[in-house]
C-alpha positions in Angstrom: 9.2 27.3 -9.6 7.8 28.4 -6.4 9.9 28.7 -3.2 8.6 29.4 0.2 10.3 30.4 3.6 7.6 30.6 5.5 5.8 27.7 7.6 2.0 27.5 7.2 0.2 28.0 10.0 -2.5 25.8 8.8 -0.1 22.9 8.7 0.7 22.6 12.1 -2.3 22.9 13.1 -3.1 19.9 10.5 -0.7 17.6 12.9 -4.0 16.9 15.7 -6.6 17.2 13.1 -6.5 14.1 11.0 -8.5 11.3 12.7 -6.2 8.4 13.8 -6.4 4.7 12.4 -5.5 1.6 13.9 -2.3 1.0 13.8 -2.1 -2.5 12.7 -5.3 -1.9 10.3 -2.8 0.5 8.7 -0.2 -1.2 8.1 -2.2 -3.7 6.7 -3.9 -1.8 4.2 -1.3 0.9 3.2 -0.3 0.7 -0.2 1.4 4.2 -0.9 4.6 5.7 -0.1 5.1 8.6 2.5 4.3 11.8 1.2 6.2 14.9 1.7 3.9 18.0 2.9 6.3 21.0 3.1 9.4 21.7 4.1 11.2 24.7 5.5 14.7 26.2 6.8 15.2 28.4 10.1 17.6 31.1 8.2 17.5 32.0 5.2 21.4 33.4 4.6 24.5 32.2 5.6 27.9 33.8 6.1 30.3 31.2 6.9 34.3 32.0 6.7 37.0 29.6 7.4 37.2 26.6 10.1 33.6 27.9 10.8 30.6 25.8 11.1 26.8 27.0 11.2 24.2 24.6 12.1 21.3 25.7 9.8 17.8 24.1 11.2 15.3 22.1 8.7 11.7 20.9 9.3 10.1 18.6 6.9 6.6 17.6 7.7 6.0 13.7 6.5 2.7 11.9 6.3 1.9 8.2 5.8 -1.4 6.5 6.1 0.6 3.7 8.4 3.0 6.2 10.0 7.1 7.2 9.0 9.8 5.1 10.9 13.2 4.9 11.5 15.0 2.5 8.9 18.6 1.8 9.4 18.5 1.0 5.6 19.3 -1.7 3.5 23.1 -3.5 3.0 25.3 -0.7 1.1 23.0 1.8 2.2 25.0 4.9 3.7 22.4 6.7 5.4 19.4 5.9 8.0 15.7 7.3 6.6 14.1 9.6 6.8 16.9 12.2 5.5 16.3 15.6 3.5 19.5 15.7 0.9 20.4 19.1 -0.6 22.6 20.8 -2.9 25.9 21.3 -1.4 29.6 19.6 -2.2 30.0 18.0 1.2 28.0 17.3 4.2 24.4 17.6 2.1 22.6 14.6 3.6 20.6 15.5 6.9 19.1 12.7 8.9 15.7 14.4 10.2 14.1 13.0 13.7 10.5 13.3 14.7 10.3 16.0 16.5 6.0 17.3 16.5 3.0 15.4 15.7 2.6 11.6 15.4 4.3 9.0 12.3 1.4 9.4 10.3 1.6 13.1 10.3 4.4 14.8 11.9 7.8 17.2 12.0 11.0 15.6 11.3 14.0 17.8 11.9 17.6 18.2 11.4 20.6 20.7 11.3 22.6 21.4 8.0 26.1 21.6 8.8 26.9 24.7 6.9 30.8 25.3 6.2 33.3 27.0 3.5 32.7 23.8 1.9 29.2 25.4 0.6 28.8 28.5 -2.0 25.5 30.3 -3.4 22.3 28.6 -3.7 21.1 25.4 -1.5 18.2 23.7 -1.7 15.9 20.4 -1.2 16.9 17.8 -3.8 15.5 14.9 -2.4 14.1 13.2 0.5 13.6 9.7 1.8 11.5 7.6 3.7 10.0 4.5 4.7 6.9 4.1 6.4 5.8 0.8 8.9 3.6 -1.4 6.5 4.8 -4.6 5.2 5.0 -3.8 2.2 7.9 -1.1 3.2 6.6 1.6 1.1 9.2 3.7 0.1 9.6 8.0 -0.8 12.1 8.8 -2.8 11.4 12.2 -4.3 12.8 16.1 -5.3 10.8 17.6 -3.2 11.0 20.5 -5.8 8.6 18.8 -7.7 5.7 18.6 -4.9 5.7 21.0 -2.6 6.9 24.8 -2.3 10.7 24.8 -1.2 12.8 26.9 1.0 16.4 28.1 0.1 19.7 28.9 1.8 22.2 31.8 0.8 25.9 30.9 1.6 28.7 33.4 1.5 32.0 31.8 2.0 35.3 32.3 2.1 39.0 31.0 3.6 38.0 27.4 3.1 40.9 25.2 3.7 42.2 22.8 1.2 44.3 19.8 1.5 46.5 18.0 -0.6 47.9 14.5 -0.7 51.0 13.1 -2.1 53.5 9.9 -1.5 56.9 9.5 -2.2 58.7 7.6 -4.1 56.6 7.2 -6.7 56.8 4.8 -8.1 57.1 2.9 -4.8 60.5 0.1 -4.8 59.0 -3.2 -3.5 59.5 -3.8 -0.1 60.2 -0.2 0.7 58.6 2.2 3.2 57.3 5.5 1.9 55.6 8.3 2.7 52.4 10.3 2.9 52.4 14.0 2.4 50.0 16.2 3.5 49.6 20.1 2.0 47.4 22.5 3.1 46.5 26.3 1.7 43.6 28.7 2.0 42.0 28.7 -1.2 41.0 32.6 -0.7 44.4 34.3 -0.5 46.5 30.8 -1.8 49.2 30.8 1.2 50.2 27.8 3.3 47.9 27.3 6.4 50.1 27.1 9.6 48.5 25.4 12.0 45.8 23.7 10.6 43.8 20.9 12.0 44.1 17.5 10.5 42.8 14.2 10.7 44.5 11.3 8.7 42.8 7.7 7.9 43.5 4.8 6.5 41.8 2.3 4.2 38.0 1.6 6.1 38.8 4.7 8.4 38.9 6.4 5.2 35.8 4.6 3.7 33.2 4.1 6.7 32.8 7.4 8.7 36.4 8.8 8.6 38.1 7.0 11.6 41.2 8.8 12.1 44.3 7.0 12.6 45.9 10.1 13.2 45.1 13.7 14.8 47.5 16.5 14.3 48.0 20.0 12.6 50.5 21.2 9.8 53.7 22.8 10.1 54.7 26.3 9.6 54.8 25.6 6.2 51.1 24.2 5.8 52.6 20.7 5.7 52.6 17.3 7.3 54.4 14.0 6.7 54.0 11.0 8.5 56.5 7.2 7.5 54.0 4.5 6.2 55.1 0.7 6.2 55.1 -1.2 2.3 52.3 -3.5 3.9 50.3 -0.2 3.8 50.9 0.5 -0.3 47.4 -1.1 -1.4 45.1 0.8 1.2 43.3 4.1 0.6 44.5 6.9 2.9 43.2 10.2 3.5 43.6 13.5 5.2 40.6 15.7 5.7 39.4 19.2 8.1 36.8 18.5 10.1 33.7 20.6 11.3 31.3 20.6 13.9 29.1 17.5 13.2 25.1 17.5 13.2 24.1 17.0 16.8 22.0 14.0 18.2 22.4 11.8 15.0 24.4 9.4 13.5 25.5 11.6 10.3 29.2 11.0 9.8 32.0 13.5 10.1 31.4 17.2 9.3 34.3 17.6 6.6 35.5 21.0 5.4 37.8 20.0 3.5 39.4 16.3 2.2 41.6 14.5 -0.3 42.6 11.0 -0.9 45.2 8.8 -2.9 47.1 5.6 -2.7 50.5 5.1 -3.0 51.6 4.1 -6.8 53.7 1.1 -7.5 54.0 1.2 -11.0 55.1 3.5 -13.7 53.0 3.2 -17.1 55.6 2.7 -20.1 54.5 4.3 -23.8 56.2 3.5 -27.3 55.2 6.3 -30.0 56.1 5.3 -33.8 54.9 7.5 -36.6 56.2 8.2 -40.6 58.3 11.6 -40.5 55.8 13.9 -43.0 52.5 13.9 -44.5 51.0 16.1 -46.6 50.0 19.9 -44.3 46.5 19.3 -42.8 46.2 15.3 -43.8 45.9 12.8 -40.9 48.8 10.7 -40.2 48.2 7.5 -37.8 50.5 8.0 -34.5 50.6 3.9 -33.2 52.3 2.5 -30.2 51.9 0.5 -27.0 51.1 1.6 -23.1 52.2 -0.7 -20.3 51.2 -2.1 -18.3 48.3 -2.8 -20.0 44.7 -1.2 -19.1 42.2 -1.9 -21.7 40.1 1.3 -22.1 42.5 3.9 -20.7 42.2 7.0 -22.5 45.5 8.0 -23.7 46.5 12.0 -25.1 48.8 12.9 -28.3 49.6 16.4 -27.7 51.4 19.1 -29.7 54.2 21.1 -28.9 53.0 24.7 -29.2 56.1 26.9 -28.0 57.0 28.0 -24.1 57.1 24.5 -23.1 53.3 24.1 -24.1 52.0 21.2 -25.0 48.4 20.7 -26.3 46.2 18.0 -26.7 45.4 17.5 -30.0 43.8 14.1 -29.8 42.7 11.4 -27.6 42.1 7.1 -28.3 41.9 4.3 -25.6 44.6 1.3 -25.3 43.1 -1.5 -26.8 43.6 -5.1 -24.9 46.5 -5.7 -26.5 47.9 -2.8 -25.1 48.2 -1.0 -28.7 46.9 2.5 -29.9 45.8 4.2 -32.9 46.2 8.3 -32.7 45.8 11.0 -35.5 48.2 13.3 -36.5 47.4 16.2 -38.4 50.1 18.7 -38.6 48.2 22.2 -39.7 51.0 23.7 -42.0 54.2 23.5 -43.8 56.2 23.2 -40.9 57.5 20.7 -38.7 55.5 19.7 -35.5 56.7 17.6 -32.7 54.5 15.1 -30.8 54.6 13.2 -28.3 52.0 10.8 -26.2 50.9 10.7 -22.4 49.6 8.5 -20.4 47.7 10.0 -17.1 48.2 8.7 -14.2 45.5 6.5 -12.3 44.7 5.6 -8.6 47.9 3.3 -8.4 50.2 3.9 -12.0 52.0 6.9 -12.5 51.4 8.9 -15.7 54.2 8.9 -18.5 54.8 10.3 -21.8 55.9 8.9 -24.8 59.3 9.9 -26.7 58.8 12.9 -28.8 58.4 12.2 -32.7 58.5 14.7 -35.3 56.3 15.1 -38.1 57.2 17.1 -41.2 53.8 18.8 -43.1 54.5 19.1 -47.2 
């Protein structure tokens, strides 16, 4: 695969060459998507360390027969078009602008929002468009597959993390409870003092990251903060923010982010299983996991010895709430098991009683 950093000469100097068209003849008789004609980045490495954020520069030049627009984008969409999306864990959309030339062949740009959130190798994955004909042709394509690509090389370190928790869990009915917030840098492990926050709640968490609160964390890399029982069945978050991509509508720069709800149930697991079976023969484990959630992959695990236990097999609770494990105990010996139940957005996880099963 062929990757270029370099901007041909020859292409901007394409931008006043073409001859134009009408632009209502080409709307009318446009029948193809945009096309993608090359792309490139202003650096080429990165070093990037902590709270930092480096605003990398991108150029893609797009050409349509009726020219590239603007496009809010359709219902559930969370992006306008055109946008160049790249490899990266966060922050890897980048709404690009016209910038040189005309919509039927010009320079859209943008800034990557580079943070400790990135590692290694970033590239072009894929970029959108529309362009102005009725028909609303539309570009969705890996650019990697068309045109020579650029790369970026980030080296990071010190990124922040954050953690959150609520207690009690499960929550009483009717009771307050509360969020907390834990934060550490994942290169040397230690609390971070200090650290910026932001904290949402349910749509601030979901639609741009509104933040309900704005505060740092304790001495101890820690924040708390009461929240009312109506506030049990909402999302809330907690998340580091960046420097965000200038002159567009791009969202929040996030470094760092996590996310829970606060759990109001407890699941409940039965284990029942004969006491021996012959060393290295299957043995059915059977028992029930409430409340019920059809499909929920359960664990039987294997105690090993320092407190270990391993999984050793895995089925999902039918709708009637009832499972069916294997057992196999590997040797003349006697193995105890026992069942678990992870937890899920708003149940906590449990384990069974343990059971033990006798090989012969």
């Amino acid at each position: 695969m062929r990757k270029s950093h370099v901007v041909p000469m020859v292409a901007i100097a394409a931008l006043s060459a073409l001859p134009a068209m009408p632009a209502s003849a080409a709307a009318d008789t446009d029948t193809t998507a945009p096309q993608v004609q090359s792309i490139t980045f202003d650096k080429s490495s990165v070093t990037v360390s902590g709270l930092a954020t480096q605003l990398v520069g991108v150029r893609v030049r797009l050409t349509d027969v009726s020219g590239v627009v603007p496009y809010a984008g359709d219902v559930g969409e969370n992006f306008a078009l055109p946008f160049l999306r790249v490899t990266g864990s966060l922050n890897n959309t980048i709404p690009l602008t016209l910038a040189e030339g005309t919509a039927q062949d010009g320079i859209w740009v943008g800034n990557m929002p580079v943070t400790s959130a990135w590692s290694g190798k970033i590239e072009p994955v894929n970029v959108q468009a529309v362009d102005s004909s009725s028909a609303r042709n539309r570009l969705s394509v890996d650019p990697r597959t068309v045109v020579e690509t650029p790369a970026l090389q980030v080296t990071s370190s010190h990124r922040p993390a954050v953690d959150v928790t609520f207690t009690p869990e499960p929550l009483p009915s009717g009771k307050a409870f509360v969020e907390h917030v834990r934060a550490w840098d994942t290169t040397t492990g230690k609390a971070w003092s200090g650290l910026p926050i932001s904290l949402g709640d349910d749509i601030g968490c979901a639609e741009g990251l509104t933040a309900a609160v704005k505060t740092k964390t304790r001495s101890d890399g820690t924040y708390a903060r009461t929240l009312s029982w109506a506030q049990r069945s909402v999302i809330h978050c907690a998340w580091v923010a960046g420097v965000s991509q200038p002159g567009v509508n791009a969202g929040t720069t996030v470094i760092a982010n996590d996310s829970g709800y606060a759990k109001t149930k407890k699941f409940t697991v039965s284990v029942t299983a004969a006491a021996s079976v012959k060393a290295g023969h299957n043995l059915n484990v059977t028992g029930s996991v409430s409340p019920v959630k059809t499909g929920k992959t359960i664990q039987l695990q294997r105690y090993i010895s320092g407190r270990t236990w391993r999984t050793v097999g895995t089925a999902q609770v039918r709708a009637s709430g009832r499972y069916t494990l294997i057992a196999t105990p590997p040797g003349k010996a006697t193995y105890q098991y026992r069942v678990y139940a992870p937890g899920d957005y708003n149940t906590v996880g449990s384990v069974s009683k343990t059971v033990k099963i006798r090989g012969l």
